[in-house]
PyMOL CGO cylinders between C-alpha atoms (Angstrom):
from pymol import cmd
from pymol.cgo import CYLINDER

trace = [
    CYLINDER, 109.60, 92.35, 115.52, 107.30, 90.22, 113.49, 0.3, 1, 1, 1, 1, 1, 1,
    CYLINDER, 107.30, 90.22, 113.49, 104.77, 92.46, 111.40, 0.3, 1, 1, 1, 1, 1, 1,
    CYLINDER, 104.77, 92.46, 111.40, 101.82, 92.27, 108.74, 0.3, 1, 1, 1, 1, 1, 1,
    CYLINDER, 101.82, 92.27, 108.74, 100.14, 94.14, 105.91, 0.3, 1, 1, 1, 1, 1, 1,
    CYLINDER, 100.14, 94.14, 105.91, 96.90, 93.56, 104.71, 0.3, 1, 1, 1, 1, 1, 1,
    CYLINDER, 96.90, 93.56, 104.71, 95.17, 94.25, 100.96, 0.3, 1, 1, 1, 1, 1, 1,
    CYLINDER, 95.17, 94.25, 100.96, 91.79, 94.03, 99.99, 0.3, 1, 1, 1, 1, 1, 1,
    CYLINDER, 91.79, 94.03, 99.99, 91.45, 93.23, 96.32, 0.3, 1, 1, 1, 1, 1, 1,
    CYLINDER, 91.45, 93.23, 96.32, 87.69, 93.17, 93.92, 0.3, 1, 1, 1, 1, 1, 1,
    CYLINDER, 87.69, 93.17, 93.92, 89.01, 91.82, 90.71, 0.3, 1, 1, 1, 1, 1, 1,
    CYLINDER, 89.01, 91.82, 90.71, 87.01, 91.57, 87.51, 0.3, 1, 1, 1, 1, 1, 1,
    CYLINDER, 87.01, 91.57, 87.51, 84.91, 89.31, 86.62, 0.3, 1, 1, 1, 1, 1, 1,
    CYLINDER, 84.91, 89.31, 86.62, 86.80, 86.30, 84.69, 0.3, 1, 1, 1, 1, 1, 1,
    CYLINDER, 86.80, 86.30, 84.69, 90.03, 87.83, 85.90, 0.3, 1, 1, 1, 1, 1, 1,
    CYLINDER, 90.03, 87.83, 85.90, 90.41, 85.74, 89.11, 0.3, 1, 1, 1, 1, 1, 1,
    CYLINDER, 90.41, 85.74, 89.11, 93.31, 83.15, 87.64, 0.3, 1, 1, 1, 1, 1, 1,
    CYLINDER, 93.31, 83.15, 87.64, 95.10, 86.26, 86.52, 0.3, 1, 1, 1, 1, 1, 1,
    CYLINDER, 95.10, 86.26, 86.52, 94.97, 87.85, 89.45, 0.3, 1, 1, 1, 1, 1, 1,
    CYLINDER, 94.97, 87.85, 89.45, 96.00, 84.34, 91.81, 0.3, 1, 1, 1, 1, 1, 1,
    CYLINDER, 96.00, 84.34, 91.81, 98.76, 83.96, 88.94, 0.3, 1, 1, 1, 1, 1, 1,
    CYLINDER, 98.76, 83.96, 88.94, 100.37, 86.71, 89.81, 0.3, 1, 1, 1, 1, 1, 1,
    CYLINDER, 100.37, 86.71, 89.81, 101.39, 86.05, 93.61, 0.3, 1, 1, 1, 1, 1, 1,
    CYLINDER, 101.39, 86.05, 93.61, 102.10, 82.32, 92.94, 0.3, 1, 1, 1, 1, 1, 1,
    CYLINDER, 102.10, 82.32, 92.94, 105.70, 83.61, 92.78, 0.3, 1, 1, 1, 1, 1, 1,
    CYLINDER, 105.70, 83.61, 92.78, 106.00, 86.90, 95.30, 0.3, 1, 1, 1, 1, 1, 1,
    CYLINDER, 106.00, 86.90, 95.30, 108.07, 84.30, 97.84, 0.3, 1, 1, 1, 1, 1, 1,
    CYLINDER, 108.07, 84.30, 97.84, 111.06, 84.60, 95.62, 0.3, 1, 1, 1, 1, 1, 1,
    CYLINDER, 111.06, 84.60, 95.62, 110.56, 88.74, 95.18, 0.3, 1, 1, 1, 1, 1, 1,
    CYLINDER, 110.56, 88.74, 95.18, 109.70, 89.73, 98.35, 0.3, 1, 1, 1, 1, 1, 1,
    CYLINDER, 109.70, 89.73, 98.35, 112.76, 89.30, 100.74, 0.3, 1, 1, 1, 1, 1, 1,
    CYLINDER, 112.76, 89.30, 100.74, 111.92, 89.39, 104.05, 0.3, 1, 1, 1, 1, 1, 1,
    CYLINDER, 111.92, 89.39, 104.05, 108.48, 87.62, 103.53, 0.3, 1, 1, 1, 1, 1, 1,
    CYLINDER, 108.48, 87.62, 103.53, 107.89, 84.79, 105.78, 0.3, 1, 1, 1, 1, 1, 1,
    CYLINDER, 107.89, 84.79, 105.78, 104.38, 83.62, 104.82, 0.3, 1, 1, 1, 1, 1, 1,
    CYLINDER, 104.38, 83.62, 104.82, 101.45, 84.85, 102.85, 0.3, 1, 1, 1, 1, 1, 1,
    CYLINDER, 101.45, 84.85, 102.85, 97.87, 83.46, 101.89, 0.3, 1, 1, 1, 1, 1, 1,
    CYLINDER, 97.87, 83.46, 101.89, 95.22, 84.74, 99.47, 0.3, 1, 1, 1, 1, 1, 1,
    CYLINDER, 95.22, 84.74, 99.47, 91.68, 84.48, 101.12, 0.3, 1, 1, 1, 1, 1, 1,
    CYLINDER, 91.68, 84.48, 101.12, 88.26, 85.35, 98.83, 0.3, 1, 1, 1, 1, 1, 1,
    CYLINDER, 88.26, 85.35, 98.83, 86.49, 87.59, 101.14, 0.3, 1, 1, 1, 1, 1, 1,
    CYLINDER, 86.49, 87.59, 101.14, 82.85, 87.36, 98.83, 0.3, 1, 1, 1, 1, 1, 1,
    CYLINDER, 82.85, 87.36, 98.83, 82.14, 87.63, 95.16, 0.3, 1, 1, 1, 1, 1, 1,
    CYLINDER, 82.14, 87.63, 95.16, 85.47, 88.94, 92.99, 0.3, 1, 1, 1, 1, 1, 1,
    CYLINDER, 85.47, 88.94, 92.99, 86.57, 89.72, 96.97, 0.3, 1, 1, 1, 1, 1, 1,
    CYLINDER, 86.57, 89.72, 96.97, 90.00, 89.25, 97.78, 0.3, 1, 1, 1, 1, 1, 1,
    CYLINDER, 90.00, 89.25, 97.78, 92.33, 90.00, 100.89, 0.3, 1, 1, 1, 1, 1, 1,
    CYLINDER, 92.33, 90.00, 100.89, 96.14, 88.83, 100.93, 0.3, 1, 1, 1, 1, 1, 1,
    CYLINDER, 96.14, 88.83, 100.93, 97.68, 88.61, 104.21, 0.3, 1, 1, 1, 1, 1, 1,
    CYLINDER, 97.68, 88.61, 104.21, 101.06, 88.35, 105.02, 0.3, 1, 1, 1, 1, 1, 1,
    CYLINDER, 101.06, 88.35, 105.02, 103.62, 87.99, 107.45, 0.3, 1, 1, 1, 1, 1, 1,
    CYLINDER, 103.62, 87.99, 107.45, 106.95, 89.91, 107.20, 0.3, 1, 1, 1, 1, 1, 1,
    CYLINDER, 106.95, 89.91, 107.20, 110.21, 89.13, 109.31, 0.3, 1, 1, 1, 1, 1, 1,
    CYLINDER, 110.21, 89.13, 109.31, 109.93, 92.94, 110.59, 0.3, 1, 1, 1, 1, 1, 1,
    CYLINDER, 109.93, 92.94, 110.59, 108.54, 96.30, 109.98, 0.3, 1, 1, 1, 1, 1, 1,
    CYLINDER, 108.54, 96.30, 109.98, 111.88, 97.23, 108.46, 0.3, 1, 1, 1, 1, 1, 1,
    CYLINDER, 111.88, 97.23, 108.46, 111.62, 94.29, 106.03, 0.3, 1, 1, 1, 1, 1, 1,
    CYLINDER, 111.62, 94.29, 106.03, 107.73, 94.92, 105.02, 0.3, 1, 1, 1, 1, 1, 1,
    CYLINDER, 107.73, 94.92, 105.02, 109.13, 98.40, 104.31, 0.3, 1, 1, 1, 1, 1, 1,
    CYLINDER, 109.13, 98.40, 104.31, 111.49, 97.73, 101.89, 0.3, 1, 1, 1, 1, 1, 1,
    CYLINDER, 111.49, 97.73, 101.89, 109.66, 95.01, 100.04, 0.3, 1, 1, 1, 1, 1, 1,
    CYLINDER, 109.66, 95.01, 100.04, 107.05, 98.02, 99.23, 0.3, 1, 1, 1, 1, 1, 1,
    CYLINDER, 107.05, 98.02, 99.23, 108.91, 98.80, 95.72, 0.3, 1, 1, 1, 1, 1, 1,
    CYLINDER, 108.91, 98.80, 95.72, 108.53, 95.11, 94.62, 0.3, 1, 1, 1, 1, 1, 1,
    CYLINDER, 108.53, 95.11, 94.62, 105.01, 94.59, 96.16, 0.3, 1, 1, 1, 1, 1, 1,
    CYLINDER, 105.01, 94.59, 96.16, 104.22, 97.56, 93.80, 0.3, 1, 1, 1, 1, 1, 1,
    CYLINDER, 104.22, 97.56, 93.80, 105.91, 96.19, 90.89, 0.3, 1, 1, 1, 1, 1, 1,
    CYLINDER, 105.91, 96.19, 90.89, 103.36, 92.71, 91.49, 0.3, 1, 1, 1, 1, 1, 1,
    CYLINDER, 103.36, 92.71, 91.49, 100.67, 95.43, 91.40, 0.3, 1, 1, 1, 1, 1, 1,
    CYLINDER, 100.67, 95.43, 91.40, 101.82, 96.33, 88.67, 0.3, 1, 1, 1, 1, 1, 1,
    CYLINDER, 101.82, 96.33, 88.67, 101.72, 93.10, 87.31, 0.3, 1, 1, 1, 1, 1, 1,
    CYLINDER, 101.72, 93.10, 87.31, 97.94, 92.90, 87.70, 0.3, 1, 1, 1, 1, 1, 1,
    CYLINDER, 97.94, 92.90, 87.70, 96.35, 96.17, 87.82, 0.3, 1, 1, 1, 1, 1, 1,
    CYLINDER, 96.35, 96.17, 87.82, 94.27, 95.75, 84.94, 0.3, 1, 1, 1, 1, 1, 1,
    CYLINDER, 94.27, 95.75, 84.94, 92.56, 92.59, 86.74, 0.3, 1, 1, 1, 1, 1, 1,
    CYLINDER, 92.56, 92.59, 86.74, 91.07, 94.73, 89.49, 0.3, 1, 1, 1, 1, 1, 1,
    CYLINDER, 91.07, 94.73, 89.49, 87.95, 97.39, 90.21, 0.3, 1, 1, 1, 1, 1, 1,
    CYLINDER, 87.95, 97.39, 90.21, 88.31, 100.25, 91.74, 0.3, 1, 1, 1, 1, 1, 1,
    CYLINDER, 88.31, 100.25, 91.74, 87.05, 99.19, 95.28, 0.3, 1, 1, 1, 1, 1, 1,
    CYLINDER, 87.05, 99.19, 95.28, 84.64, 102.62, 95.84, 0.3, 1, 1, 1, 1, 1, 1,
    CYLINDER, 84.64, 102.62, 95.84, 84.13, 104.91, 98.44, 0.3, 1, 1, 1, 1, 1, 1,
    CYLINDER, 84.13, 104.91, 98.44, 87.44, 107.07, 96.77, 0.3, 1, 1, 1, 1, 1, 1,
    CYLINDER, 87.44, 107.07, 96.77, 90.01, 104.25, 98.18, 0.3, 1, 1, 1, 1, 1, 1,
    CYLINDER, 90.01, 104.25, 98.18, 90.99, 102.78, 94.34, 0.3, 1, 1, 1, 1, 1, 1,
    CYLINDER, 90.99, 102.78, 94.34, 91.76, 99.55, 93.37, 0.3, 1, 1, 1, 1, 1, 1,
    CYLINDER, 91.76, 99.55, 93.37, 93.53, 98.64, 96.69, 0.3, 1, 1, 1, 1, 1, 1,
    CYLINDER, 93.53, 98.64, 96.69, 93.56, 98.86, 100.41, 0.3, 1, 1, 1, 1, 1, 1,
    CYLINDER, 93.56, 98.86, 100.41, 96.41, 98.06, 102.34, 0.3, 1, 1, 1, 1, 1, 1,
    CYLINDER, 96.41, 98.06, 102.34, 96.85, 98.41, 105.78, 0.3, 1, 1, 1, 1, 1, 1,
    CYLINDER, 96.85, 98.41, 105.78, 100.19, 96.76, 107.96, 0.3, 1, 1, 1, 1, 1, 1,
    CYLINDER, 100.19, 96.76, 107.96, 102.45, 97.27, 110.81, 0.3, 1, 1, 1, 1, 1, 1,
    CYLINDER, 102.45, 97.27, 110.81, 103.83, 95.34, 113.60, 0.3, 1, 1, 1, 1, 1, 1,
    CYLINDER, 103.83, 95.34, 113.60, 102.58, 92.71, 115.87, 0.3, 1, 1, 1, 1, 1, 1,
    CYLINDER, 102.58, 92.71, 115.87, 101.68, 94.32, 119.28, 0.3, 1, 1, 1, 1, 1, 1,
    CYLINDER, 101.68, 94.32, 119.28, 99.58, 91.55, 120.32, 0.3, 1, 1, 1, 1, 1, 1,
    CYLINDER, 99.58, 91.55, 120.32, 100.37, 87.48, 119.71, 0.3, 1, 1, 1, 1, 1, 1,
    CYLINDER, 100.37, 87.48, 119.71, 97.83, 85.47, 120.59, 0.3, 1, 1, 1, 1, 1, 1,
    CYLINDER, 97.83, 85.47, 120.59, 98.87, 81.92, 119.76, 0.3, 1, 1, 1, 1, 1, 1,
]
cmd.load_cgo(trace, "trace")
């Protein structure tokens, strides 16, 4: 079953290419990933969304999503309100709409 994770981003200020640089590649790393897009959600705002081939396969892509975290930590904010510098949600698709 098709699922998705979601993570909100606030990177620094000047640190936006850094930050985009750093997923240009995640296709190759992150097996099981069908499709993922980078939207700016406001000011230094980001949100990636992406689409996984199955709970099972999000999963296990976790260690290498970290590692791309990794990768970039020292382009982001902490976001506030005690939730760091990310906040990821995901899980499978109950609902398809179209």
């Amino acid at each position: 079953m098709t699922a998705f994770n979601v993570v909100r981003f606030k990177v620094k200020a000047g640190m936006e290419d850094a930050f985009l640089d750093a997923h240009r590649t995640i296709a190759e790393g992150w097996p099981g990933l069908r499709h993922a897009n980078i939207i700016k959600t406001g000011d230094g705002r980001f949100c990636i969304i992406a689409e996984w081939e199955s709970s099972d396969r999000l999963v296990a892509a976790r260690p290498q999503m970290i590692a791309t975290l990794d990768s970039f930590r020292a382009t982001l904010e902490d976001l506030g309100g005690g939730l760091g510098l990310t906040d990821p949600v995901g899980g499978p698709v109950v609902l398809a709409i179209k």
